[in-house]
PLY file of the C-alpha trace (Angstrom):
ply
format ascii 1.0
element vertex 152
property float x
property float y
property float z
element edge 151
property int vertex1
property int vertex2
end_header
147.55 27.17 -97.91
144.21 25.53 -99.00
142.39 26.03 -95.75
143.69 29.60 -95.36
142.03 30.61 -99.01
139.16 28.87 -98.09
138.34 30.45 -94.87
139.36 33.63 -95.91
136.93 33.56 -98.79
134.36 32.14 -95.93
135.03 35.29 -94.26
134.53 37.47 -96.99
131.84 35.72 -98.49
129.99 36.06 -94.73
130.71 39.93 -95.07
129.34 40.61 -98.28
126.27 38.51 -97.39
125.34 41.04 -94.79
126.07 44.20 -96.14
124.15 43.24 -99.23
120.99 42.47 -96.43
121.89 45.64 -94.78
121.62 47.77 -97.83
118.44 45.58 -99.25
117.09 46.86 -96.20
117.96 50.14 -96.27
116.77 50.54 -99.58
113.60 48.79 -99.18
112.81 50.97 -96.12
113.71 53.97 -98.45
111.44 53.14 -101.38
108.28 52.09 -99.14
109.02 55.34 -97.24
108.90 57.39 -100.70
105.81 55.64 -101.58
103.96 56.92 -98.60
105.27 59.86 -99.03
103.63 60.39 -102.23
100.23 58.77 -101.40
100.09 61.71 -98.99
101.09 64.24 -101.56
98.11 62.78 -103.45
95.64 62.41 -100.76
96.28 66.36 -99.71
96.30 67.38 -103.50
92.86 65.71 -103.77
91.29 67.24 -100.80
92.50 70.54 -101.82
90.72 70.29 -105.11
87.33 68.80 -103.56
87.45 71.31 -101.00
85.22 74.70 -101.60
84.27 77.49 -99.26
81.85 80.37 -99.47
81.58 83.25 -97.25
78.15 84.11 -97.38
77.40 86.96 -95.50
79.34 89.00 -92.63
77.32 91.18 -90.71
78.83 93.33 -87.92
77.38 93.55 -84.36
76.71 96.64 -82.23
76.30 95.39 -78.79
78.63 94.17 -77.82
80.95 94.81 -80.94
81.70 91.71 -82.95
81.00 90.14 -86.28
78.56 87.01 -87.58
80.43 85.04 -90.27
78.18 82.75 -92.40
80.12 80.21 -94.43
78.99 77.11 -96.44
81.19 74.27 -97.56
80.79 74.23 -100.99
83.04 71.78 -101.99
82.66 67.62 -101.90
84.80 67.39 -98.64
83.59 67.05 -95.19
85.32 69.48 -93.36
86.36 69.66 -89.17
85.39 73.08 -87.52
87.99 73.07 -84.91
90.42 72.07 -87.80
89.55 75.85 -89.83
90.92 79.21 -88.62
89.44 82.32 -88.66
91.08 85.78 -89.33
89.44 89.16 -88.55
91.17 92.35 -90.30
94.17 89.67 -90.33
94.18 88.66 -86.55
94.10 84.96 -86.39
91.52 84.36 -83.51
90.89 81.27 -81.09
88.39 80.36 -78.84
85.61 80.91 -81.33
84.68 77.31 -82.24
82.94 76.72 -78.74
80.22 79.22 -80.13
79.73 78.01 -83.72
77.33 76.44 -85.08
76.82 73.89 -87.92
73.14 74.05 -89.84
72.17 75.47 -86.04
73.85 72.51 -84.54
76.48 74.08 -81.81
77.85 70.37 -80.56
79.20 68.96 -83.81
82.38 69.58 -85.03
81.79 68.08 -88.60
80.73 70.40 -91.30
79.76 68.50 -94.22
79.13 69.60 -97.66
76.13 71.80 -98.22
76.11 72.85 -94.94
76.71 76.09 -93.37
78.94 77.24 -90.81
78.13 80.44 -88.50
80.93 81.98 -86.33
80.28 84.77 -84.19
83.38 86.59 -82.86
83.53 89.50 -80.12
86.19 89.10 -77.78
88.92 91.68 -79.07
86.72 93.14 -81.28
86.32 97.35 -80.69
85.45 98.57 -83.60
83.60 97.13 -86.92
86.46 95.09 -88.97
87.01 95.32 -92.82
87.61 91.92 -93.87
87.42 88.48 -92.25
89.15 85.01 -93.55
88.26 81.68 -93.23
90.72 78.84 -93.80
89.45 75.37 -94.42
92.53 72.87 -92.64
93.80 72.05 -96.09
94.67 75.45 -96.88
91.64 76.46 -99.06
90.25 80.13 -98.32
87.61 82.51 -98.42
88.11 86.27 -97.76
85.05 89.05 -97.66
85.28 92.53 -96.73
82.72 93.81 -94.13
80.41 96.51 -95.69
81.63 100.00 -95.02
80.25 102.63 -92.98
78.93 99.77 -90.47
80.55 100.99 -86.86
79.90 99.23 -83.79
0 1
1 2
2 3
3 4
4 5
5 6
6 7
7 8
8 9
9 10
10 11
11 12
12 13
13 14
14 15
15 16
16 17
17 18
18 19
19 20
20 21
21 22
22 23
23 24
24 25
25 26
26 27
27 28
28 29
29 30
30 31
31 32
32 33
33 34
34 35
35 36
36 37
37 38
38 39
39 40
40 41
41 42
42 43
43 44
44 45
45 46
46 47
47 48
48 49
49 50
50 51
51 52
52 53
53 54
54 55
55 56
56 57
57 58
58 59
59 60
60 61
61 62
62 63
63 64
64 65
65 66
66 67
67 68
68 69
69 70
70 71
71 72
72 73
73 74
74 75
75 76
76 77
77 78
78 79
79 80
80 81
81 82
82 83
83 84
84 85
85 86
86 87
87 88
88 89
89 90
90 91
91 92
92 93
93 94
94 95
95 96
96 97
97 98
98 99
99 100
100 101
101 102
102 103
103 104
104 105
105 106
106 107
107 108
108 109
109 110
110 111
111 112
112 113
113 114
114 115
115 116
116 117
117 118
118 119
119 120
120 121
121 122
122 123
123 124
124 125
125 126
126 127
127 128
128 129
129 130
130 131
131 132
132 133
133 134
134 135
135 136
136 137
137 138
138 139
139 140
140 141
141 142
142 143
143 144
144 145
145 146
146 147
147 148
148 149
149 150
150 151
């Protein structure tokens, strides 16, 4: 009867042993993952509030019909041109960052702070638009409305 306690306790002893390593695991996996999870909620929330854009000027083109957007990153973050969008009279549009320009430099794709951004856009583009948006890649925006009675 002594043996049969014993290595029945063994057993259970043995059992207990790894599920508590399992779930020390599983909870230490859980807690670092939580952890990064908020450093990124922080990291985002900070470039949010360091990032500023202003649309400067939009002037509309008559041949062939399109609109020059000036924009300058206000803000303390360095910014990516391929990572901002660009909507005319709501219309997200692509294809436009192979013909922008940074400070007059057309093969950089970093926009830094204090430096301005020109986008000219004329494929799809008919008639003079009414307002164009540009969206930094953290979600920060600038909207301006084209001056009326401009036509292409």
């Amino acid at each position: 009867m002594g043996f049969s306690v014993s290595s029945s306790f063994a057993v259970i002893a043995f059992g207990t042993f790894v599920a508590m390593t399992a779930l020390y695991t599983a909870t230490t996996n859980a807690a670092e993952s939580r952890q990064d999870a908020v450093a990124e909620q922080r990291e985002h929330r900070e470039a949010v509030v360091e990032t500023a854009i202003d649309i400067t000027s939009t002037d509309v083109q008559t041949a062939p019909c399109g609109i020059e957007v000036a924009v300058n990153n206000t803000g303390a973050t360095e910014l990516s041109v391929n990572g901002t969008d660009l909507l005319v009279d709501g219309e997200y549009r692509t294809g436009w960052e192979a013909d922008a320009t940074v400070d007059g430099d057309a093969d950089t794709d970093v926009w830094l702070p204090g430096e301005r951004l020109v986008v000219t856009v004329t494929d799809g583009i008919d008639t003079a638009p009414d307002r164009v948006k540009v969206v930094s890649e953290s979600g920060v925006a600038a909207t301006d409305r084209v001056t009326e009675g401009v036509t292409c």
